[in-house]
matplotlib code that plots the C-alpha trace (Angstrom):
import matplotlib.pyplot as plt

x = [0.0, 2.9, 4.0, 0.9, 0.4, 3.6, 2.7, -0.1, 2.5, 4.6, 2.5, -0.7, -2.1, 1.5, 0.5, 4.5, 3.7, 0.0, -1.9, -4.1, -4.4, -0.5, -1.7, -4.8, -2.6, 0.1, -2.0, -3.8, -0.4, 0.3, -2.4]
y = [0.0, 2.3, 2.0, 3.1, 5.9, 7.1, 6.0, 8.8, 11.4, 11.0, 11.0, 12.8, 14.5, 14.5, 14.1, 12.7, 9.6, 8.9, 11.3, 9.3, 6.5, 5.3, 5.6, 3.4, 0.7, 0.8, 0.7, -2.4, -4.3, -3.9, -4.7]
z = [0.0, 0.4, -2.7, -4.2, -1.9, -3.0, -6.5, -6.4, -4.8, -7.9, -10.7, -9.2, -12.8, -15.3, -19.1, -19.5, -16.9, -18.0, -15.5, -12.8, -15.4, -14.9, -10.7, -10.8, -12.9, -10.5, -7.9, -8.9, -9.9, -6.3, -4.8]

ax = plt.figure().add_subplot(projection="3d")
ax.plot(x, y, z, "-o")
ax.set_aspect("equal")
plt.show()
């Protein structure tokens, strides 16, 4: 779970890293 909180620290809304949709995926892997 840390991973993906930090996840959503890094990439919160970048165009570069796929906005909120590279968060969710990543996320979801680690879950």
């Amino acid at each position: 779970m840390a991973v993906s909180q930090k996840s959503f620290f890094f990439f919160p809304d970048e165009p570069k890293f796929g906005g909120s949709d590279l968060c969710i995926h990543i996320m979801f892997n680690n879950r």
